[in-house]
MARBA-3410 file (N, C-alpha, C, O; in Angstrom, 1 decimal):
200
121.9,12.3,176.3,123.1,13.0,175.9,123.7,13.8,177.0,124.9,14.1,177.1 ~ 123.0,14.2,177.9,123.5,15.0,179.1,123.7,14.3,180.1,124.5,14.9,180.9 ~ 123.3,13.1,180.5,123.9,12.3,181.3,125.0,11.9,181.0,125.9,12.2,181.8 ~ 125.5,11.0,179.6,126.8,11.1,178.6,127.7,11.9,178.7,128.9,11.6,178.7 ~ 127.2,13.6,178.8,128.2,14.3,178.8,128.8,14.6,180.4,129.9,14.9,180.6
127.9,14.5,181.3,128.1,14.7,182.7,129.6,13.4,183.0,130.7,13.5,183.6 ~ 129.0,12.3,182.5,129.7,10.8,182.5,131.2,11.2,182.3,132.1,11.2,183.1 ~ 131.2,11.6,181.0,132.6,12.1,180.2,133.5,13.1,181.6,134.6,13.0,182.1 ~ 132.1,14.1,181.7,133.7,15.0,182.9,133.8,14.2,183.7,134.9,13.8,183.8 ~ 132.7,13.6,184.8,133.1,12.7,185.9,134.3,11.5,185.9,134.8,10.9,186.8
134.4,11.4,184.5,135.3,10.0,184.2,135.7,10.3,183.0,134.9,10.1,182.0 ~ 137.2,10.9,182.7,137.1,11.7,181.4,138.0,10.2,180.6,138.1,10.2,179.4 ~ 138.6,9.0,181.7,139.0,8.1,180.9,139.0,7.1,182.4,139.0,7.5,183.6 ~ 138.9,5.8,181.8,138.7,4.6,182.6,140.3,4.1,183.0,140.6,3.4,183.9 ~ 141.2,4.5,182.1,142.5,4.3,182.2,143.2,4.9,183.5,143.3,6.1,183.5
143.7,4.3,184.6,144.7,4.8,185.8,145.7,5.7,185.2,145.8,6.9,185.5 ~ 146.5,5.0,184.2,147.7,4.8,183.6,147.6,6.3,182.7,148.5,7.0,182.5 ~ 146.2,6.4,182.4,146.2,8.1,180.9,146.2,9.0,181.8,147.0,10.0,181.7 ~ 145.2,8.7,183.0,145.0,9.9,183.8,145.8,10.4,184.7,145.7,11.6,185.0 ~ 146.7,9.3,185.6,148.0,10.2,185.8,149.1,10.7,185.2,149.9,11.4,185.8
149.2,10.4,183.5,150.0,10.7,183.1,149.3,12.2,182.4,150.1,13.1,182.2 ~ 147.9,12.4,182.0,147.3,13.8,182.1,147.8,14.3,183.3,148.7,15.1,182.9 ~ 147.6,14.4,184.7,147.9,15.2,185.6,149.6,15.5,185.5,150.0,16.6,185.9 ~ 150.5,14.6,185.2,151.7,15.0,185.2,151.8,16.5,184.1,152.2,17.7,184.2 ~ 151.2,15.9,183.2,151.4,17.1,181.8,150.6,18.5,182.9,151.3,19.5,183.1
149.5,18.4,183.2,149.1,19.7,183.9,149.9,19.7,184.7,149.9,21.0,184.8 ~ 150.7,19.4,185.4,151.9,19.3,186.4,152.4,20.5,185.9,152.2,21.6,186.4 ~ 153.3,20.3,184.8,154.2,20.4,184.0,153.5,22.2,183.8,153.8,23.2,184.4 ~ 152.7,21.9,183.0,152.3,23.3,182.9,152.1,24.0,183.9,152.7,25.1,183.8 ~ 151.3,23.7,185.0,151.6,24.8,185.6,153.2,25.4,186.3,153.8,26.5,186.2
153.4,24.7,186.7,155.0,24.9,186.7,155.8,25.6,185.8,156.8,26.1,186.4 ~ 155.7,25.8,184.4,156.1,25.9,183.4,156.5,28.0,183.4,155.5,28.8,183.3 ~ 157.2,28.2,183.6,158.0,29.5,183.6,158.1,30.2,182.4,158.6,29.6,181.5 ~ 157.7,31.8,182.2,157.4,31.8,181.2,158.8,32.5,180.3,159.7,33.2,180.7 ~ 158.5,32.0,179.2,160.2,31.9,178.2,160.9,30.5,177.9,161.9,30.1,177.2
159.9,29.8,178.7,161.0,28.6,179.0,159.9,27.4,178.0,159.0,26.9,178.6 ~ 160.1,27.0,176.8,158.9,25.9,176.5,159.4,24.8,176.6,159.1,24.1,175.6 ~ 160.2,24.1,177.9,160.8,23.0,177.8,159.7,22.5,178.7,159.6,21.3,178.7 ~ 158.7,23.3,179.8,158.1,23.0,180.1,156.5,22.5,179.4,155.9,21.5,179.7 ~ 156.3,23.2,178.6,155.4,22.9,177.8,155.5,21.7,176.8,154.5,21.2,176.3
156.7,21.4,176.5,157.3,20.1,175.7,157.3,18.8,176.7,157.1,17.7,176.3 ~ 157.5,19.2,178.0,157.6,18.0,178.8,156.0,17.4,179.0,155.7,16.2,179.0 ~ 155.1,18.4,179.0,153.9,18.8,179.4,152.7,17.9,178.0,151.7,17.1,178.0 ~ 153.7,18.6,177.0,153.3,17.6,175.6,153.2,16.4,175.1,152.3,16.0,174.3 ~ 155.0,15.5,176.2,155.1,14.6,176.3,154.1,13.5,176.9,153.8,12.4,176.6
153.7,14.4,178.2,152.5,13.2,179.0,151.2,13.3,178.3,150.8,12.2,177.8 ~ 150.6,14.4,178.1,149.5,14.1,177.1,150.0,13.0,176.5,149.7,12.0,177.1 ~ 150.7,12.9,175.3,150.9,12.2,174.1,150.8,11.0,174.9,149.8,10.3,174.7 ~ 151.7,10.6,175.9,151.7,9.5,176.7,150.3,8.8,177.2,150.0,7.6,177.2 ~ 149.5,10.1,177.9,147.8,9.5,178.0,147.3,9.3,176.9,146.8,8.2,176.9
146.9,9.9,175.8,146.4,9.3,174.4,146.9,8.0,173.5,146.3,7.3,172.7 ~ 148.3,7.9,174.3,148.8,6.6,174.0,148.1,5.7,174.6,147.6,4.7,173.9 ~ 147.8,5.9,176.3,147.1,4.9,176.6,145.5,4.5,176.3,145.1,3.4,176.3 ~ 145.0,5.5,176.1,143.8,5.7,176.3,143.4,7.2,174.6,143.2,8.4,174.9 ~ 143.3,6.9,173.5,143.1,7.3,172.3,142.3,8.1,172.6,142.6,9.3,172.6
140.8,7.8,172.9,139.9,9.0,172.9,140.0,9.9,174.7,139.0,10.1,175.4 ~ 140.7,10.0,174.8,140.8,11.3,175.9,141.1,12.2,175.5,142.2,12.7,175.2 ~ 139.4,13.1,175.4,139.7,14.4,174.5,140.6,15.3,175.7,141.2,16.3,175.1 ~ 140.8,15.3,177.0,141.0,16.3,177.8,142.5,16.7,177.2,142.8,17.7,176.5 ~ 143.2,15.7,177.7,144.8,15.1,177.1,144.8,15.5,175.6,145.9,16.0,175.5
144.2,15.7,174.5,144.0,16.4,173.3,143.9,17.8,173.4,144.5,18.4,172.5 ~ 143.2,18.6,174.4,143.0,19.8,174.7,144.1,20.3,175.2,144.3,21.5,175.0 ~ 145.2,19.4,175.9,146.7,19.8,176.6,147.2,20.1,175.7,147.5,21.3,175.5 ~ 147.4,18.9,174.5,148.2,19.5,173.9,148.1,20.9,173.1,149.1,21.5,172.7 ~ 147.0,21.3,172.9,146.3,22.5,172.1,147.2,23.5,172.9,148.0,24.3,172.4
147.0,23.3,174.4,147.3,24.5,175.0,148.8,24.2,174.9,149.2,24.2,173.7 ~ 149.4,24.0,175.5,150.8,23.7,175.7,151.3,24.5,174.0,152.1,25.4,173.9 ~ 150.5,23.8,172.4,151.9,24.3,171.8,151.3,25.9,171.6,152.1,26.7,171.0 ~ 150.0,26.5,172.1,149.7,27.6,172.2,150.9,28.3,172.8,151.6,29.1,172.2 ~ 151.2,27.7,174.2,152.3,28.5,175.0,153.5,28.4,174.3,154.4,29.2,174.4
153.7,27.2,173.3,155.2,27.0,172.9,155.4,28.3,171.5,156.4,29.0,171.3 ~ 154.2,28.3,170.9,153.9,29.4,170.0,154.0,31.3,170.7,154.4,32.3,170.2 ~ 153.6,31.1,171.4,153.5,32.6,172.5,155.2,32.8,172.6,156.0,33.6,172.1 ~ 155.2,31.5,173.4,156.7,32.0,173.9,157.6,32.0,172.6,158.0,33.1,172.6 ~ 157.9,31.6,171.9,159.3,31.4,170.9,158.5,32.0,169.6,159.1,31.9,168.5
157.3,32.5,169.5,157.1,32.9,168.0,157.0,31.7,166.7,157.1,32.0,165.5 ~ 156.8,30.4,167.2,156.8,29.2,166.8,155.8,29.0,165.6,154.9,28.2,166.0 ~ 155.6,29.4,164.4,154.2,29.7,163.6,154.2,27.7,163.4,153.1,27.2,163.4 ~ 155.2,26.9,163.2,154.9,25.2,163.5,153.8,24.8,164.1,152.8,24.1,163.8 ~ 154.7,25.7,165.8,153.8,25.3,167.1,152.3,25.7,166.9,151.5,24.9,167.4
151.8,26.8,166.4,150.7,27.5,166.5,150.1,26.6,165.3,148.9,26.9,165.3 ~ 150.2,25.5,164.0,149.7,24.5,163.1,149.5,23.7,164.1,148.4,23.3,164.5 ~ 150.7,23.3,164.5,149.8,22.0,165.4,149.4,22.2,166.8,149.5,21.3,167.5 ~ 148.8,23.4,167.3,148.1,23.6,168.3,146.6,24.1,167.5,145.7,24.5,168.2 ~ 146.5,23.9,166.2,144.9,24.3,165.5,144.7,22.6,164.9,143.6,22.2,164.6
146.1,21.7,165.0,145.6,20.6,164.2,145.3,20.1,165.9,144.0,20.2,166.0 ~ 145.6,19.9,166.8,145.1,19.2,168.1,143.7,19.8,168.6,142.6,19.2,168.7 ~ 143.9,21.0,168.8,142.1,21.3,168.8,140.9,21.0,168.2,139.8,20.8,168.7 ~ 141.6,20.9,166.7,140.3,20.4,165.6,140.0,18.6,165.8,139.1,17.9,165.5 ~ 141.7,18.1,166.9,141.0,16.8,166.9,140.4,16.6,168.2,139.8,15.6,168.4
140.6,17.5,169.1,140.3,17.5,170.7,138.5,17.6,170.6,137.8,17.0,171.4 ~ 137.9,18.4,169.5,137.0,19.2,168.9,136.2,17.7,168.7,135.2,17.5,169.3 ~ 136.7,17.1,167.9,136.1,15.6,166.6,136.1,14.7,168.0,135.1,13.9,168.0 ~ 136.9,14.7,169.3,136.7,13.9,170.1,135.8,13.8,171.1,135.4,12.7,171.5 ~ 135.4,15.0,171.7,133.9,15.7,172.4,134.3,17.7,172.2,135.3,18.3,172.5
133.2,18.0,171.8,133.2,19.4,171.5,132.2,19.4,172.7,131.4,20.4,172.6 ~ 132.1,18.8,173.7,131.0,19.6,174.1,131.6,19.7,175.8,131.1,20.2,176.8 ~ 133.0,18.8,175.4,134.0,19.1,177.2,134.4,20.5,177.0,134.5,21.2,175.9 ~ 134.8,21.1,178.7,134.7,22.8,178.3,136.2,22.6,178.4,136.8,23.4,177.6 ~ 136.8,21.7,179.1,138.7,21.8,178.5,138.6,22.0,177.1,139.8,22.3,176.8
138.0,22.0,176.2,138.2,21.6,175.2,137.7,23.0,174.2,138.0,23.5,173.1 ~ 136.7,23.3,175.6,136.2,24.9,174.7,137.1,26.1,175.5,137.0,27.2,175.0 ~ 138.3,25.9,176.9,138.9,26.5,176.8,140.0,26.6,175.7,140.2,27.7,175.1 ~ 140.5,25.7,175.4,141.4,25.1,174.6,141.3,25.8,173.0,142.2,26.3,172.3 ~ 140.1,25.7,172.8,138.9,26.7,171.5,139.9,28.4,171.7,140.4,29.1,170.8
139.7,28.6,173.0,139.3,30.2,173.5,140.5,30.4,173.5,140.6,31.5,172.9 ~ 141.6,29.9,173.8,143.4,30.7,173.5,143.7,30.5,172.3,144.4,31.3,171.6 ~ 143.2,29.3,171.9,144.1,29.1,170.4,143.5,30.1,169.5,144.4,30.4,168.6 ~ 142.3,30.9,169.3,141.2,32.2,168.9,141.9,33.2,169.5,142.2,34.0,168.7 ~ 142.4,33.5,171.0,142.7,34.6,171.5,144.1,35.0,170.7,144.3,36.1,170.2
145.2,33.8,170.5,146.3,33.6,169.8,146.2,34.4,168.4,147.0,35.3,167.9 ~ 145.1,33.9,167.9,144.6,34.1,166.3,144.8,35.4,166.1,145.5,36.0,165.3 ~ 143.7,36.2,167.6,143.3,37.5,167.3,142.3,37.4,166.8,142.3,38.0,165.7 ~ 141.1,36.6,167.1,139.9,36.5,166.5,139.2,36.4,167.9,139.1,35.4,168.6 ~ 138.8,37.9,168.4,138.6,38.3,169.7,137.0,37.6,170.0,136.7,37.3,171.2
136.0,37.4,169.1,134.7,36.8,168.7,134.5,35.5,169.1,134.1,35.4,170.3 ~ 134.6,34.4,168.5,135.1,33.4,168.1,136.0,32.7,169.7,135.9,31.5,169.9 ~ 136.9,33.9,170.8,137.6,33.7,171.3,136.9,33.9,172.9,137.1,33.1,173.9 ~ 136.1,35.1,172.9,134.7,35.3,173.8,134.0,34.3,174.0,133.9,33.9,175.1 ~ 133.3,33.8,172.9,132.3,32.6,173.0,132.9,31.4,173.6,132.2,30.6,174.1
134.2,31.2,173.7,134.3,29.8,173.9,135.0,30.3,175.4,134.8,29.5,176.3 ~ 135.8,31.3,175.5,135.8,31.2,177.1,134.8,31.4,178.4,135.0,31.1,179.6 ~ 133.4,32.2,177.4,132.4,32.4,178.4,131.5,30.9,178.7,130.6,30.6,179.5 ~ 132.0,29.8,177.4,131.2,28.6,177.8,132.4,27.7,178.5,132.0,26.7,179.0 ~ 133.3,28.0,178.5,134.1,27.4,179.6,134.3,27.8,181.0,134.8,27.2,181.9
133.9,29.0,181.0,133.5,29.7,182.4,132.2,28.7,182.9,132.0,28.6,184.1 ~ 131.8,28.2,182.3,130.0,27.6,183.0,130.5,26.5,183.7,129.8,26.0,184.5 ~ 132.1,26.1,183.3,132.6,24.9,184.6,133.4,25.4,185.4,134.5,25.7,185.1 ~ 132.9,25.5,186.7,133.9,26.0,188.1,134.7,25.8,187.9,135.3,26.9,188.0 ~ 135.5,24.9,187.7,137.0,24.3,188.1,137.9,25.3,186.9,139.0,25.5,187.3
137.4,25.8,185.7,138.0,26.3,185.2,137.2,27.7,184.7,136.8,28.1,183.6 ~ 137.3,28.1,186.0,136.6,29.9,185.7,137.7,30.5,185.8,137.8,31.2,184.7 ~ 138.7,30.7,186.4,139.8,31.4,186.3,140.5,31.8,185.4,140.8,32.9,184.9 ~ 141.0,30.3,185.0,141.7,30.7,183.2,140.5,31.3,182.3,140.6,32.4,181.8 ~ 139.6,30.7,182.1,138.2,31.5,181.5,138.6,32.7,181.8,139.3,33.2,181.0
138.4,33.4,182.7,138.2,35.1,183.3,139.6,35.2,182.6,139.6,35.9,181.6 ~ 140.6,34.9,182.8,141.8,35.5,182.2,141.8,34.8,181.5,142.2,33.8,182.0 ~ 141.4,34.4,179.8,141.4,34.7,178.8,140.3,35.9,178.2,140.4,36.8,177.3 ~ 139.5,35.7,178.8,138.1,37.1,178.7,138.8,38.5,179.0,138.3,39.5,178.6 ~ 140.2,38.3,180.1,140.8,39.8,180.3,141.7,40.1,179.6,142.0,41.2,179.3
142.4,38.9,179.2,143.2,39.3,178.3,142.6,39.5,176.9,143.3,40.4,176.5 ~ 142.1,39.3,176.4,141.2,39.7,175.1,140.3,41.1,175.5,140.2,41.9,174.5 ~ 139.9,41.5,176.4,139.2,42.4,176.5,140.5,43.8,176.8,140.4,44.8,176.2 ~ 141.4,43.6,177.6,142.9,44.0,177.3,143.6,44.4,176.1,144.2,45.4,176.1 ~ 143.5,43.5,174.9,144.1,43.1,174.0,143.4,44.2,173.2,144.1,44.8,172.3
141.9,44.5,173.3,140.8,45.5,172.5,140.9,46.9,172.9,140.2,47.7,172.4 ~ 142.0,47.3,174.2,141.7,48.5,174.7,140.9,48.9,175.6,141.0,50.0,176.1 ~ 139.7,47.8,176.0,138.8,48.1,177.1,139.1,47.3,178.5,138.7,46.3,179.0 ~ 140.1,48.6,179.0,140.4,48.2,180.2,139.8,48.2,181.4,140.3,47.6,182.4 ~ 138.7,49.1,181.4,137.9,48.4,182.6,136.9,47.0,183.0,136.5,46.7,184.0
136.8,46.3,181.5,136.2,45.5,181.3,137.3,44.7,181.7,137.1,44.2,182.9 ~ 138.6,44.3,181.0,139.5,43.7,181.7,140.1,43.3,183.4,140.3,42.3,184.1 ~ 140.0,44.8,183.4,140.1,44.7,185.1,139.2,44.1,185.9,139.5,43.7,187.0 ~ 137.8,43.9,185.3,136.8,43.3,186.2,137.2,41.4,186.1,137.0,40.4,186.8 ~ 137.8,41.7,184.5,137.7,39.9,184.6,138.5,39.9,185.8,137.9,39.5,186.9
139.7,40.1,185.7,141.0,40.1,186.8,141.1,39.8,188.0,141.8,39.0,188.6 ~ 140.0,40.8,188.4,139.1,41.1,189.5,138.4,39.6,190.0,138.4,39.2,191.1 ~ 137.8,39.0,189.1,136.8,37.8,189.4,137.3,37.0,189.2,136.7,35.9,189.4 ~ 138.7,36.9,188.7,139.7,35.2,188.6,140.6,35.5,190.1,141.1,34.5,190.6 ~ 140.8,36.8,190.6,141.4,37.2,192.2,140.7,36.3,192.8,141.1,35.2,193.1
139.2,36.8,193.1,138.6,36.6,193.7,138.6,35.1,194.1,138.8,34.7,195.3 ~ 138.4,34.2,193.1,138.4,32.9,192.7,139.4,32.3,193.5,139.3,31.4,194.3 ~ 140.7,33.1,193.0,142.2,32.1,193.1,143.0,33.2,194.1,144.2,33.1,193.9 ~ 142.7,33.9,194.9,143.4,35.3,195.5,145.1,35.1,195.6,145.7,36.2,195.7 ~ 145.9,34.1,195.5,147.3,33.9,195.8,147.8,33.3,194.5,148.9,32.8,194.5
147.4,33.3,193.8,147.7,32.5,192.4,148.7,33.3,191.8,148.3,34.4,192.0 ~ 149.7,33.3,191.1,150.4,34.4,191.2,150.3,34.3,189.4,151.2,34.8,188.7 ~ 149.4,33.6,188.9,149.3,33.3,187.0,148.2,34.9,187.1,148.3,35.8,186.3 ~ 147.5,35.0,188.1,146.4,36.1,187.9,146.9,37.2,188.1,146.7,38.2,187.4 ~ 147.9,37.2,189.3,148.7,38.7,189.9,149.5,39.1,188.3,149.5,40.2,187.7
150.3,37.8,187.8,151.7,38.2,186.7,150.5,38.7,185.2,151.0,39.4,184.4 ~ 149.6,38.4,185.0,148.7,38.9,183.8,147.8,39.6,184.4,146.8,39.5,183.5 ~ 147.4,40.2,185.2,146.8,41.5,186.0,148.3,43.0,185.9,148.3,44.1,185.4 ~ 149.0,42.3,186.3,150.5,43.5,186.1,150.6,43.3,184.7,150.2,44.3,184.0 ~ 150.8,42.6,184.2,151.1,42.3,182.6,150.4,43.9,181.6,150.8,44.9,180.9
149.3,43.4,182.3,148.0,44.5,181.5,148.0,45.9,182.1,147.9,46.9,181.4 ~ 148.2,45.9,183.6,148.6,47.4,183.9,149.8,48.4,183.6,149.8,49.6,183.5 ~ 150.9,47.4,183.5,152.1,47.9,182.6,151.4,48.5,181.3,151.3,49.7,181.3 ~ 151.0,47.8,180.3,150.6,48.1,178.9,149.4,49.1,178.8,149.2,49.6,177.7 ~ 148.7,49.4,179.9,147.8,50.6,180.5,148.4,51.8,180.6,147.9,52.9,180.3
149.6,51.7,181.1,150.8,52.8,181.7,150.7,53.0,183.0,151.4,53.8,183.6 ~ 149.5,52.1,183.8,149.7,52.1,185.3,151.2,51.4,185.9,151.4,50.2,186.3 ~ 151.9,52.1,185.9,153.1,51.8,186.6,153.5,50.8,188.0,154.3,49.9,188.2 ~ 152.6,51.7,188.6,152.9,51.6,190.1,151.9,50.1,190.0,152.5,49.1,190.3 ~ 150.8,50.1,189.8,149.6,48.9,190.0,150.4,48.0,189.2,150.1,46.8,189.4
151.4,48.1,188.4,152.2,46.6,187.2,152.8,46.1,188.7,152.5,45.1,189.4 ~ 153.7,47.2,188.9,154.7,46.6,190.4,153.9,46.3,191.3,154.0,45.1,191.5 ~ 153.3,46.7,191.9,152.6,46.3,192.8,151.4,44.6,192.6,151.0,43.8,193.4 ~ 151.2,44.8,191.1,150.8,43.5,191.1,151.8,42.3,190.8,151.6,41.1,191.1 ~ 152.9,42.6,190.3,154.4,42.1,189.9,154.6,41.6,191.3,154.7,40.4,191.5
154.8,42.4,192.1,155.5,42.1,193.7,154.6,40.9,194.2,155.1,40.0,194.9 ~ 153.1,41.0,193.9,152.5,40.2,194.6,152.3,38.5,193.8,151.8,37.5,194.4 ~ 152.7,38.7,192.8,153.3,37.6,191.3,153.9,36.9,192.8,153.5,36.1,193.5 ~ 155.3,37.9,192.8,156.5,37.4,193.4,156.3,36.6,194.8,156.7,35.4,195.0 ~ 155.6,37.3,195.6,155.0,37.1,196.9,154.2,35.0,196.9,154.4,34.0,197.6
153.5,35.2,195.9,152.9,33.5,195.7,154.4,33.3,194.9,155.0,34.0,195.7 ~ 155.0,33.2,194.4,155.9,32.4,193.7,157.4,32.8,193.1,157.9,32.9,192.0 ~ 157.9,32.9,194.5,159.1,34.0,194.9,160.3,33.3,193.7,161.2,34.0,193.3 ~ 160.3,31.8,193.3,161.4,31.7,192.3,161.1,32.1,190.7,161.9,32.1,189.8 ~ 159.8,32.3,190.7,159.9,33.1,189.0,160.4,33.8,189.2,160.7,34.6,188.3
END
């Protein structure tokens, strides 16, 4: 079973054709500006396009989870936030045991406000390098979200570390020190947002 599951991340589909059209959709997202869910719809679109090719690619299942998470965040979408619980539950049925899939778990819970439930699945998506960062900033933002801001700041601290120029860690590091009342630390992590990604 653990060779199987190692198999699955190393080769999450045999298809050329799913898996670049998965990376376009992560394209998309990261790129994706926030306010704006046209990015997250474009982002939607390639998923949907790799599960076209390739059915069980739970990763491309997990996209879409996230994606209508952000389309739900951004626009207040209560639609978007059904069908970002109906794609997880199938990303879930297609391997529960990929951590895309247990981050995917951990926003759509953080979304909920089921801070529990939303812990567990980002600290087991933390256990894959490639995706410690978003992990740590979902763990800060939920730990943020509870009022325990020094707990927060450490995640912050350890997705910096990780990603130091990333300007997704600087704009939700300011995010939380605004709503702290640290002023000066919002702008100053705001400026440094700006500094990695001068056209947001």
């Amino acid at each position: 079973a653990a060779r199987q599951s190692l198999a699955r991340r190393l080769t999450p589909t045999r298809s050329v054709a799913a898996y670049d059209a998965y990376l376009k959709g992560e394209q998309r997202m990261r790129e994706q500006a926030g306010g704006d869910e046209r990015g997250a719809a474009s982002a939607i679109n390639f998923y949907r396009g790799a599960l076209a090719t390739d059915p069980s690619f739970a990763r491309a299942q997990a996209g879409i989870c996230q994606a209508e998470i952000t389309r739900f965040e951004d626009a207040r979408d209560s639609e978007a936030f059904k069908r970002a619980q109906a794609a997880c539950e199938q990303a879930t049925k297609m391997d529960p045991t990929l951590r895309e899939v247990s981050l995917a778990m951990g926003e759509l819970y953080r979304a909920q406000g089921n801070a529990k439930q939303a812990i567990a699945y980002f600290e087991r998506a933390a256990s894959e390098p490639a995706l410690r960062v978003p992990a740590y900033l979902g763990l800060a933002t939920v730990a943020s979200a509870q009022g325990q801001g020094e707990q927060a700041m450490a995640f912050f601290e350890r997705a910096r570390e990780l990603a130091p120029r990333d300007p997704k860690v600087a704009q939700k590091r300011g995010y939380h020190l605004l709503v702290s009342g640290d002023f000066a630390g919002a702008i100053a992590s705001y400026r440094e947002a700006l500094d990695y990604a001068p056209d947001d």
